[in-house]
C-alpha positions as semicolon CSV with decimal commas, in nm:
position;residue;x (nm);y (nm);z (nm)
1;X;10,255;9,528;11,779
2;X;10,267;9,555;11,385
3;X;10,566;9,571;11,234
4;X;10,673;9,861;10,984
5;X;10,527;9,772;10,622
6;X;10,741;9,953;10,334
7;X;10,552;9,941;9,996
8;X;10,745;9,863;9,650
9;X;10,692;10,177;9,396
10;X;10,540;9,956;9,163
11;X;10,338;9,808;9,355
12;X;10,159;10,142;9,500
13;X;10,194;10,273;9,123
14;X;9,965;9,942;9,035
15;X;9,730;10,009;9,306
16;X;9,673;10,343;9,207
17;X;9,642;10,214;8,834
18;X;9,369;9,944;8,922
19;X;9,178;10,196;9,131
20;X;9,097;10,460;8,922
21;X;8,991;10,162;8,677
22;X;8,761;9,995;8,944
23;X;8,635;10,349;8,957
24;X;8,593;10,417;8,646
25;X;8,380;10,112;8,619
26;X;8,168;10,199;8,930
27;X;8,200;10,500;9,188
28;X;8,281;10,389;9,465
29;X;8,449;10,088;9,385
30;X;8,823;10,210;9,332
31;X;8,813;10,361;9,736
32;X;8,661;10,001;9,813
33;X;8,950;9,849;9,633
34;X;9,146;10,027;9,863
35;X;9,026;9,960;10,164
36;X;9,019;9,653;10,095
37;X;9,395;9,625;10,059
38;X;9,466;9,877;10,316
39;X;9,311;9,606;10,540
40;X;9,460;9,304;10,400
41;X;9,835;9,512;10,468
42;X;9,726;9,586;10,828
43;X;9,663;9,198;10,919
44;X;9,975;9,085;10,755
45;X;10,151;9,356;10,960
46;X;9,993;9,227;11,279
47;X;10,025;8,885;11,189
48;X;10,236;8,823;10,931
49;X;10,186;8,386;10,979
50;X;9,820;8,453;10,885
51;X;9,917;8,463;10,510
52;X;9,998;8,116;10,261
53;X;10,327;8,037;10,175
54;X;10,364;8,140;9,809
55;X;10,417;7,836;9,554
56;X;10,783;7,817;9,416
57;X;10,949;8,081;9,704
58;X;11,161;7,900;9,935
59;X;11,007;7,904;10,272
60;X;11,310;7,998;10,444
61;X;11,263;8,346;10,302
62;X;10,952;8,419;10,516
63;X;10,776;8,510;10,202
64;X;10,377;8,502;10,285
65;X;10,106;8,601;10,063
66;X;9,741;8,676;10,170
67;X;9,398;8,718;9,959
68;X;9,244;9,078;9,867
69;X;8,827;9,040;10,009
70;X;8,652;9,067;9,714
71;X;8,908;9,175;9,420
72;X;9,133;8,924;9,211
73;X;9,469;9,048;9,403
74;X;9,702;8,931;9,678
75;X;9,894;9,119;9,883
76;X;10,282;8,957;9,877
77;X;10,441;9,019;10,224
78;X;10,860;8,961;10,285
79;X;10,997;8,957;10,615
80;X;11,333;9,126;10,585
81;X;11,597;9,222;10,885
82;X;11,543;9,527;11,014
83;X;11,901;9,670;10,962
């Protein structure tokens, strides 16, 4: 089962931002962007351990990061309490 993913403003304004840029450089390439993230969210979703720790974050925050396929970005994942 995948667990509820809630996306930062900033971070879906910045997505929008580098995909009409990607597109502008090559149609096609902004909707491949994301995809490309779209996927990367679902895994860490459905397995949040299959992302790297990220350097200088305590590990007792459950603060995993994992690789964008083929663009220079990683998604940042935090487990928080569901409250």
């Amino acid at each position: 089962m995948s667990r509820r993913v809630l996306v930062e403003p900033g971070a879906s304004a910045e997505l929008e931002e580098a995909a009409r840029w990607y597109e502008a450089q090559r149609f096609g390439l902004g909707l491949t962007l994301l995809a490309a993230v779209h996927r990367a969210v679902e895994r860490l979703a459905a397995w949040p351990e299959s992302g790297s720790g990220v350097p200088g974050v305590r590990v007792s925050l459950s603060v995993r990061q994992l690789p964008v396929s083929r663009f220079p970005y990683r998604i940042v994942d935090m487990i928080a309490s569901e409250a």
